[in-house]
N, C-alpha and C positions, 0 to 999 in steps of 0.2 A: 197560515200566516208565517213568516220567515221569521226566524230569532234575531235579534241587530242587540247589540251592546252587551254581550254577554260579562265584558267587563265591567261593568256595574256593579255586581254582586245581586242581583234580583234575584236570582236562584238559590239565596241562601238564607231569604224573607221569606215570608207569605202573608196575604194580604188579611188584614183583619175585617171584623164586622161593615166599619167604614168606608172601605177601601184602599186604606192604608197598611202601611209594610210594617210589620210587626219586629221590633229586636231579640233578634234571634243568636244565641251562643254560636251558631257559625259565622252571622255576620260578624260576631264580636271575637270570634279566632283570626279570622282573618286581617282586620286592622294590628292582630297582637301579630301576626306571624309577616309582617313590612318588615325590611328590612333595615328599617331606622331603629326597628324595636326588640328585631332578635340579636341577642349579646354576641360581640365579636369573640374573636379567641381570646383577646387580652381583657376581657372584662373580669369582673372579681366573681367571687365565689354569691355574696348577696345577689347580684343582681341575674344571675342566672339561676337561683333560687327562685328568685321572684316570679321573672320570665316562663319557668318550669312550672309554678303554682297555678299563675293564670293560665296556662294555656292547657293544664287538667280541671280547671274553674276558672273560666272569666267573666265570673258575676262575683269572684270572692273579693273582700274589701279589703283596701289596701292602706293602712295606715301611713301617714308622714312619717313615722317612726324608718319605717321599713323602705321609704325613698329617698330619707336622710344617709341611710345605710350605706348607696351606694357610693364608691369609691370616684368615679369619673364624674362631674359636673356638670360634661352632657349631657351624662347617661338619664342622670336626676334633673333634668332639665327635659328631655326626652320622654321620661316618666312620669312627670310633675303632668305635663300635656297632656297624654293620650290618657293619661286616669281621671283627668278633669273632664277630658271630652267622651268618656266611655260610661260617666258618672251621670252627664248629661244626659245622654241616650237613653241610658236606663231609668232615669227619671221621668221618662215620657214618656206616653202610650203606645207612638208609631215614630216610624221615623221622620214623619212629613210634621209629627210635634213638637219634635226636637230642633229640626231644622227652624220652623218657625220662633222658638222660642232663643236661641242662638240667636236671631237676626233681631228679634223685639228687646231682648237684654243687652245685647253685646256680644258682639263675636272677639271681644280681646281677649287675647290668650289662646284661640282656634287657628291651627294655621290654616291657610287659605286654599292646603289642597284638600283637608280634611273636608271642608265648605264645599270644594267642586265635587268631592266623592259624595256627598250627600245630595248634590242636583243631580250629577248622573245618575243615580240611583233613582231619586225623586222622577224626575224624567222619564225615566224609562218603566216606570208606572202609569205615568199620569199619558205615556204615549203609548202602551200595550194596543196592540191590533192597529196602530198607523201604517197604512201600505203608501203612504208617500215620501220616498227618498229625501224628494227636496226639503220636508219638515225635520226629516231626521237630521241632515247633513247640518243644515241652519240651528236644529237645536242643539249640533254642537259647542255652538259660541257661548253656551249658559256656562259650561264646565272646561272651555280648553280654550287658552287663550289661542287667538287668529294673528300672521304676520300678512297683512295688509300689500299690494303691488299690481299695479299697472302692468298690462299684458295683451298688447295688443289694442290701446285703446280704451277695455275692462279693467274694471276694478275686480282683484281677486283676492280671494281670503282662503289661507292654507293655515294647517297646523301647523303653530311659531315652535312647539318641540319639537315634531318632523324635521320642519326647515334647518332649525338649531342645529340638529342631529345629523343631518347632510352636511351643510355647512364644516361641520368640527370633525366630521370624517372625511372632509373629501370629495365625498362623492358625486358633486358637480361633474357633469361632463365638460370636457375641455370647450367642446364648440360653445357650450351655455356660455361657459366662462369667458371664452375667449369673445363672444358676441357681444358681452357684459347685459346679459338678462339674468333676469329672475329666477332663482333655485325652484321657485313653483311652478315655472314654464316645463320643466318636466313631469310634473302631476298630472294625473287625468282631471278634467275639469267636469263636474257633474252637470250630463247634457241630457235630453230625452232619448239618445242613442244609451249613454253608459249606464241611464240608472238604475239598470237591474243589478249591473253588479254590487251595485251598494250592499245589499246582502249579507256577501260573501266577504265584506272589505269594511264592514261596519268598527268595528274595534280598533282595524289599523289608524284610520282617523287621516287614510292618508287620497281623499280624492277632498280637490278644490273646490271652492264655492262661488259662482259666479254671481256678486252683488251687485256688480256696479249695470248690469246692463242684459241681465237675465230677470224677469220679474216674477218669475217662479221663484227665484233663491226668496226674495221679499216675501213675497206671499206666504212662503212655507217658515219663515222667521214670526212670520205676523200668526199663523198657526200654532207654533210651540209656543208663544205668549201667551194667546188664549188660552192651549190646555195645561200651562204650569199656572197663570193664575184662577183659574177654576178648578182644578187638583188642589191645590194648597189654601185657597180665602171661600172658595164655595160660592163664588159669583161669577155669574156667565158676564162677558165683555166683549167686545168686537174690534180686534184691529184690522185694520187698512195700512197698507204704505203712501206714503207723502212725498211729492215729491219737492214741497216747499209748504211753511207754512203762512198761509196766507191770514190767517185768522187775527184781526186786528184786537179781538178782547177775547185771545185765550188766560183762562185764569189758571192752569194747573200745568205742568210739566212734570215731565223723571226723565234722568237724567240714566240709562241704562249703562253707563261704565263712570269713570272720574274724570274723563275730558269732559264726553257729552254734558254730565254736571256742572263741570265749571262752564261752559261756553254756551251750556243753558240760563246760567243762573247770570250771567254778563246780558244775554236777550234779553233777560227777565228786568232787569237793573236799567233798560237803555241804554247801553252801552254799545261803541261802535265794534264790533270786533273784523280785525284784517280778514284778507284774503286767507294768507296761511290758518288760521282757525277756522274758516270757513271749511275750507276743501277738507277739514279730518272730521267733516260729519259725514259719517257716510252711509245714514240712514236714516227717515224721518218716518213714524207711524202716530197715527190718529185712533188714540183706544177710548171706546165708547159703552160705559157701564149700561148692562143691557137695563136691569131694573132702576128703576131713580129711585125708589125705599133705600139701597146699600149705597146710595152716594150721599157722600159728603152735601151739606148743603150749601157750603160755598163753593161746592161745583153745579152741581144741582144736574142739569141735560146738557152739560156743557160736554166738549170734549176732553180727554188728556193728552197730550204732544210726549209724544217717546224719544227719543235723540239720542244714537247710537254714533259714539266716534273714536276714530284710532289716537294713539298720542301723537309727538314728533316722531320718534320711531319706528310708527308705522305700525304699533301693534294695539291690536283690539281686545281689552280686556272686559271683558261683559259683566255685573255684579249684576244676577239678577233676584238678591236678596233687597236692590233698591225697589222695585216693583213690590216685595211684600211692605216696606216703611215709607214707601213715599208714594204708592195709590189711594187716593182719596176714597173708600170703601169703608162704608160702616161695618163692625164685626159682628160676627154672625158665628154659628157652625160652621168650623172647617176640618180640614184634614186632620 
Protein backbone atom coordinates (compact mmCIF):
# COMPACT_ATOMS: atom_id res chain seq x y z
CA UNK A 1 0.00 0.00 0.00
CA UNK A 2 1.71 3.59 -0.73
CA UNK A 3 2.52 5.89 2.28
CA UNK A 4 0.26 9.47 1.69
CA UNK A 5 0.68 12.07 4.51
CA UNK A 6 3.85 11.45 5.83
CA UNK A 7 3.26 14.85 7.29
CA UNK A 8 1.16 13.95 9.87
CA UNK A 9 3.51 12.65 12.33
CA UNK A 10 1.96 8.89 12.30
CA UNK A 11 5.49 7.68 12.34
CA UNK A 12 6.32 8.87 15.45
CA UNK A 13 2.96 7.09 17.36
CA UNK A 14 2.16 3.70 17.41
CA UNK A 15 -1.12 2.41 17.74
CA UNK A 16 -2.28 1.05 21.06
CA UNK A 17 -4.40 -1.96 22.25
CA UNK A 18 -7.54 -0.07 20.65
CA UNK A 19 -6.37 1.11 17.90
CA UNK A 20 -5.41 4.39 18.81
CA UNK A 21 -2.00 6.46 18.43
CA UNK A 22 -0.43 6.32 21.54
CA UNK A 23 1.71 9.77 23.05
CA UNK A 24 4.78 9.21 22.30
CA UNK A 25 7.92 11.68 23.42
CA UNK A 26 8.61 12.05 19.62
CA UNK A 27 5.36 13.16 19.00
CA UNK A 28 5.82 15.49 21.77
CA UNK A 29 9.53 16.66 20.46
CA UNK A 30 8.24 17.52 17.63
CA UNK A 31 5.42 20.02 18.44
CA UNK A 32 8.52 21.54 20.90
CA UNK A 33 10.97 21.80 18.04
CA UNK A 34 7.94 24.49 15.62
CA UNK A 35 9.35 27.06 15.15
CA UNK A 36 7.00 29.28 17.20
CA UNK A 37 8.62 27.42 20.10
CA UNK A 38 12.22 27.29 19.38
CA UNK A 39 13.82 30.58 21.17
CA UNK A 40 15.00 33.21 18.56
CA UNK A 41 18.50 34.74 19.02
CA UNK A 42 17.31 37.53 21.10
CA UNK A 43 15.30 35.54 23.48
CA UNK A 44 16.67 35.47 27.18
CA UNK A 45 18.77 33.15 28.93
CA UNK A 46 15.18 31.41 30.90
CA UNK A 47 13.58 30.67 28.20
CA UNK A 48 16.15 28.87 26.39
CA UNK A 49 16.75 27.00 29.54
CA UNK A 50 13.40 26.00 29.38
CA UNK A 51 13.28 25.02 25.66
CA UNK A 52 16.66 23.03 26.38
CA UNK A 53 14.86 21.11 29.47
CA UNK A 54 11.93 19.93 27.45
CA UNK A 55 13.37 18.88 24.56
CA UNK A 56 15.96 16.45 26.88
CA UNK A 57 12.44 15.69 28.70
CA UNK A 58 9.16 16.54 27.39
CA UNK A 59 7.15 14.99 29.80
CA UNK A 60 9.09 17.22 32.69
CA UNK A 61 6.46 19.63 34.43
CA UNK A 62 6.65 23.04 34.05
CA UNK A 63 5.66 25.21 36.53
CA UNK A 64 3.95 28.94 36.22
CA UNK A 65 6.72 29.92 38.18
CA UNK A 66 9.27 29.15 35.31
CA UNK A 67 6.71 30.82 32.37
CA UNK A 68 6.46 33.80 34.36
CA UNK A 69 10.21 33.93 34.02
CA UNK A 70 10.29 34.53 30.67
CA UNK A 71 11.31 37.92 29.61
CA UNK A 72 9.14 38.32 26.06
CA UNK A 73 5.27 38.30 26.51
CA UNK A 74 4.93 36.25 23.60
CA UNK A 75 7.26 34.02 24.42
CA UNK A 76 4.97 33.46 27.74
CA UNK A 77 2.06 33.48 25.76
CA UNK A 78 3.53 30.92 23.44
CA UNK A 79 4.44 28.94 26.37
CA UNK A 80 1.40 29.29 28.42
CA UNK A 81 -0.37 27.35 25.14
CA UNK A 82 1.70 24.65 23.87
CA UNK A 83 2.18 23.49 27.87
CA UNK A 84 -1.56 23.53 28.29
CA UNK A 85 -1.95 21.68 25.12
CA UNK A 86 0.98 19.17 25.79
CA UNK A 87 -0.64 18.72 29.46
CA UNK A 88 -3.77 17.81 27.69
CA UNK A 89 -2.28 15.11 25.58
CA UNK A 90 -0.71 13.69 28.25
CA UNK A 91 -3.60 13.35 30.19
CA UNK A 92 -5.22 11.12 27.75
CA UNK A 93 -4.69 7.69 26.81
CA UNK A 94 -4.33 8.18 22.76
CA UNK A 95 -4.44 10.83 20.86
CA UNK A 96 -7.95 10.30 19.26
CA UNK A 97 -8.73 10.98 23.49
CA UNK A 98 -7.51 13.96 23.72
CA UNK A 99 -8.80 15.12 20.54
CA UNK A 100 -12.27 14.18 21.68
CA UNK A 101 -11.94 15.62 25.01
CA UNK A 102 -10.65 19.20 23.55
CA UNK A 103 -13.82 19.21 21.53
CA UNK A 104 -16.44 17.99 24.61
CA UNK A 105 -14.68 20.66 26.99
CA UNK A 106 -13.57 23.43 24.95
CA UNK A 107 -11.13 24.04 22.56
CA UNK A 108 -10.39 27.87 23.99
CA UNK A 109 -7.07 28.45 24.34
CA UNK A 110 -6.11 25.54 21.54
CA UNK A 111 -5.08 27.34 18.37
CA UNK A 112 -6.69 25.99 15.53
CA UNK A 113 -3.73 24.70 13.81
CA UNK A 114 -2.74 22.64 16.80
CA UNK A 115 -6.80 21.05 16.24
CA UNK A 116 -5.95 20.53 12.32
CA UNK A 117 -2.56 18.70 13.34
CA UNK A 118 -4.58 16.37 15.44
CA UNK A 119 -7.30 15.43 12.56
CA UNK A 120 -4.36 14.98 10.22
CA UNK A 121 -2.88 12.69 12.37
CA UNK A 122 -6.39 11.27 13.48
CA UNK A 123 -7.03 10.68 9.89
CA UNK A 124 -4.40 9.25 8.73
CA UNK A 125 -5.12 6.38 11.06
CA UNK A 126 -8.53 6.07 10.89
CA UNK A 127 -7.57 5.87 6.76
CA UNK A 128 -4.31 3.52 6.97
CA UNK A 129 -4.70 1.02 3.93
CA UNK A 130 -7.27 3.54 1.87
CA UNK A 131 -6.11 3.04 -1.96
CA UNK A 132 -8.64 5.61 -2.99
CA UNK A 133 -7.21 9.06 -3.90
CA UNK A 134 -10.37 10.70 -4.17
CA UNK A 135 -11.06 9.93 -0.24
CA UNK A 136 -7.74 11.02 0.55
CA UNK A 137 -7.78 14.24 -1.57
CA UNK A 138 -11.51 15.20 0.03
CA UNK A 139 -10.29 14.25 3.49
CA UNK A 140 -8.11 17.02 3.13
CA UNK A 141 -10.87 19.55 3.91
CA UNK A 142 -10.99 17.97 7.61
CA UNK A 143 -7.45 19.73 8.33
CA UNK A 144 -6.52 22.38 5.38
CA UNK A 145 -8.69 24.92 4.69
CA UNK A 146 -10.00 25.04 0.60
CA UNK A 147 -10.09 28.42 -1.68
CA UNK A 148 -13.24 27.72 -3.38
CA UNK A 149 -13.65 28.81 -7.80
CA UNK A 150 -15.30 28.39 -10.66
CA UNK A 151 -13.25 26.75 -13.55
CA UNK A 152 -14.76 26.03 -16.43
CA UNK A 153 -18.23 25.77 -15.38
CA UNK A 154 -16.71 23.36 -12.03
CA UNK A 155 -16.74 24.16 -8.78
CA UNK A 156 -12.95 23.70 -7.50
CA UNK A 157 -11.47 23.38 -4.28
CA UNK A 158 -7.56 24.11 -3.98
CA UNK A 159 -5.39 24.55 -1.06
CA UNK A 160 -6.31 28.40 0.13
CA UNK A 161 -2.21 28.32 1.64
CA UNK A 162 -0.94 26.86 -1.83
CA UNK A 163 -3.03 29.57 -3.55
CA UNK A 164 -2.04 32.36 -0.64
CA UNK A 165 1.47 31.29 -1.34
CA UNK A 166 1.38 31.68 -5.23
CA UNK A 167 -0.58 34.60 -5.11
CA UNK A 168 2.09 36.61 -2.55
CA UNK A 169 4.89 35.29 -4.62
CA UNK A 170 4.02 35.90 -7.86
CA UNK A 171 3.88 33.21 -9.35
CA UNK A 172 0.83 33.39 -11.45
CA UNK A 173 1.60 32.96 -14.96
CA UNK A 174 1.09 36.04 -16.98
CA UNK A 175 -1.39 34.54 -19.47
CA UNK A 176 -3.58 33.22 -16.16
CA UNK A 177 -3.27 36.61 -15.08
CA UNK A 178 -3.74 38.43 -18.00
CA UNK A 179 -7.02 36.03 -18.83
CA UNK A 180 -7.98 37.04 -15.21
CA UNK A 181 -8.64 33.26 -14.20
CA UNK A 182 -8.03 31.44 -11.32
CA UNK A 183 -4.61 30.84 -9.56
CA UNK A 184 -6.01 27.08 -9.28
CA UNK A 185 -6.51 26.83 -13.06
CA UNK A 186 -2.94 25.96 -13.04
CA UNK A 187 -3.21 22.89 -10.64
CA UNK A 188 -3.70 19.41 -11.74
CA UNK A 189 -7.19 18.78 -11.03
CA UNK A 190 -7.65 15.10 -9.53
CA UNK A 191 -9.13 13.07 -12.51
CA UNK A 192 -9.14 9.20 -13.03
CA UNK A 193 -6.13 9.91 -15.54
CA UNK A 194 -3.86 11.75 -12.65
CA UNK A 195 -4.86 9.77 -9.64
CA UNK A 196 -1.94 7.63 -9.24
CA UNK A 197 0.07 10.42 -8.75
CA UNK A 198 -1.58 11.30 -5.68
CA UNK A 199 0.96 9.27 -4.00
CA UNK A 200 3.88 10.73 -4.76
CA UNK A 201 2.15 14.45 -4.23
CA UNK A 202 0.25 13.48 -1.06
CA UNK A 203 1.97 16.07 1.51
CA UNK A 204 2.27 18.80 -1.04
CA UNK A 205 -1.59 19.24 -0.81
CA UNK A 206 -1.13 20.75 -4.02
CA UNK A 207 -3.69 18.73 -6.77
CA UNK A 208 -7.40 20.31 -6.95
CA UNK A 209 -10.52 18.90 -5.99
CA UNK A 210 -13.35 18.56 -8.41
CA UNK A 211 -16.57 19.20 -6.22
CA UNK A 212 -18.94 20.78 -8.02
CA UNK A 213 -19.40 18.29 -10.92
CA UNK A 214 -17.12 15.19 -10.28
CA UNK A 215 -19.15 12.87 -8.06
CA UNK A 216 -16.30 10.95 -7.08
CA UNK A 217 -14.83 14.07 -5.15
CA UNK A 218 -18.54 13.65 -3.10
CA UNK A 219 -18.38 10.26 -2.62
CA UNK A 220 -14.92 10.01 -1.31
CA UNK A 221 -15.76 13.23 1.05
CA UNK A 222 -18.82 11.06 2.13
CA UNK A 223 -16.05 8.12 2.75
CA UNK A 224 -13.60 10.00 5.12
CA UNK A 225 -16.89 11.09 7.14
CA UNK A 226 -17.64 7.69 7.73
CA UNK A 227 -14.11 6.51 8.70
CA UNK A 228 -13.37 9.69 10.98
CA UNK A 229 -16.75 9.24 12.67
CA UNK A 230 -16.38 5.41 13.22
CA UNK A 231 -12.48 6.02 14.21
CA UNK A 232 -13.35 8.46 16.94
CA UNK A 233 -17.42 7.57 18.48
CA UNK A 234 -17.29 3.84 17.51
CA UNK A 235 -20.43 3.92 15.46
CA UNK A 236 -20.80 2.80 11.92
CA UNK A 237 -23.06 5.45 9.80
CA UNK A 238 -23.70 5.92 6.24
CA UNK A 239 -23.31 8.96 4.10
CA UNK A 240 -24.71 9.67 0.78
CA UNK A 241 -24.26 13.09 -1.22
CA UNK A 242 -27.45 15.15 -1.74
CA UNK A 243 -28.12 17.01 -4.18
CA UNK A 244 -31.10 19.05 -2.40
CA UNK A 245 -32.82 18.28 0.60
CA UNK A 246 -36.00 17.28 0.02
CA UNK A 247 -36.99 15.99 3.30
CA UNK A 248 -39.93 17.96 4.66
CA UNK A 249 -39.70 16.67 8.61
CA UNK A 250 -35.97 16.50 8.82
CA UNK A 251 -35.38 16.81 12.54
CA UNK A 252 -31.46 16.83 12.88
CA UNK A 253 -28.65 18.73 10.94
CA UNK A 254 -24.54 19.82 11.31
CA UNK A 255 -23.57 22.23 10.15
CA UNK A 256 -19.86 20.95 9.02
CA UNK A 257 -18.06 24.53 8.96
CA UNK A 258 -19.53 28.20 10.41
CA UNK A 259 -21.51 29.19 7.23
CA UNK A 260 -23.03 25.81 6.55
CA UNK A 261 -24.15 26.37 10.59
CA UNK A 262 -25.43 29.50 10.21
CA UNK A 263 -27.47 29.13 6.93
CA UNK A 264 -28.51 25.70 8.36
CA UNK A 265 -29.72 26.99 11.43
CA UNK A 266 -31.76 29.99 9.26
CA UNK A 267 -33.47 26.57 7.32
CA UNK A 268 -34.01 25.38 10.56
CA UNK A 269 -35.83 28.63 11.85
CA UNK A 270 -37.79 29.22 8.47
CA UNK A 271 -36.29 31.61 7.42
CA UNK A 272 -35.98 32.80 3.62
CA UNK A 273 -32.46 32.84 2.86
CA UNK A 274 -31.20 34.76 -0.68
CA UNK A 275 -29.78 33.44 -3.60
CA UNK A 276 -26.16 34.54 -2.52
CA UNK A 277 -26.27 32.15 0.76
CA UNK A 278 -27.73 29.67 -1.21
CA UNK A 279 -25.00 29.21 -3.98
CA UNK A 280 -21.93 28.85 -0.74
CA UNK A 281 -23.43 25.50 -0.05
CA UNK A 282 -21.66 23.57 -1.74
CA UNK A 283 -22.26 20.32 -0.55
CA UNK A 284 -25.26 18.41 0.95
CA UNK A 285 -24.88 14.79 2.56
CA UNK A 286 -27.58 12.42 4.22
CA UNK A 287 -25.79 10.58 7.15
CA UNK A 288 -27.64 7.61 8.37
CA UNK A 289 -26.68 6.03 12.00
CA UNK A 290 -26.48 2.36 10.86
CA UNK A 291 -27.56 0.96 14.41
CA UNK A 292 -30.84 2.73 15.95
CA UNK A 293 -29.65 1.60 19.80
CA UNK A 294 -26.68 4.72 19.32
CA UNK A 295 -29.24 7.19 18.05
CA UNK A 296 -30.55 9.76 19.78
CA UNK A 297 -34.10 9.16 20.20
CA UNK A 298 -35.31 12.30 19.01
CA UNK A 299 -33.81 11.26 15.95
CA UNK A 300 -34.65 7.81 16.23
CA UNK A 301 -34.29 6.17 11.97
CA UNK A 302 -34.43 9.41 10.87
CA UNK A 303 -31.68 10.88 8.74
CA UNK A 304 -29.04 13.69 9.50
CA UNK A 305 -28.51 16.55 6.71
CA UNK A 306 -24.66 17.49 6.71
CA UNK A 307 -24.15 21.14 4.89
CA UNK A 308 -20.80 22.01 3.81
CA UNK A 309 -20.35 25.71 2.64
CA UNK A 310 -17.71 28.43 1.57
CA UNK A 311 -17.98 32.05 3.17
CA UNK A 312 -18.15 35.27 1.12
CA UNK A 313 -14.61 34.85 0.42
CA UNK A 314 -14.79 31.93 -1.02
CA UNK A 315 -13.08 29.84 1.42
CA UNK A 316 -14.09 26.57 2.97
CA UNK A 317 -13.35 26.05 6.27
CA UNK A 318 -14.34 22.50 7.58
CA UNK A 319 -14.72 21.96 11.59
CA UNK A 320 -14.99 18.57 11.78
CA UNK A 321 -14.90 18.56 15.54
CA UNK A 322 -18.82 19.73 14.76
CA UNK A 323 -19.55 16.05 13.75
CA UNK A 324 -18.20 14.84 17.19
CA UNK A 325 -20.72 17.70 19.29
CA UNK A 326 -23.45 17.99 17.09
CA UNK A 327 -24.20 14.02 15.96
CA UNK A 328 -27.00 12.74 17.64
CA UNK A 329 -25.13 9.46 18.93
CA UNK A 330 -25.55 7.80 22.04
CA UNK A 331 -21.92 7.28 23.83
CA UNK A 332 -20.49 4.24 23.78
CA UNK A 333 -16.72 2.87 23.59
CA UNK A 334 -14.57 4.97 21.51
CA UNK A 335 -11.31 5.80 20.42
Amino acid sequence: MPEFWVSSGHHLTRRDEGGGLSITDELLLAYLARPELVPPEEACAAERALHAALMREPRRPVSPAEVAALADPDARENWAMILAFRDRLLGARSVEAAYLDLVRRGTAGTPPLFLNQLVHLILRNALDGCDDPYTLRAAELFFRPQRASVTDGSLLLADAELIDEAEGAGRQSPLVAMLGREPVSELDVLTSDNAWTYWSRSDAFSMALNLGSDPRSREGLARAIEAFVRHLLAVEVAVAPLAAIEDKDWRWFVGLDQEGTRIGNALWRGEAIDAGMAERVIALFRLTIQDPARADPRVGDRPVYLLLAMNPDRIVTMKPQNLIAGLPVIQTGEA
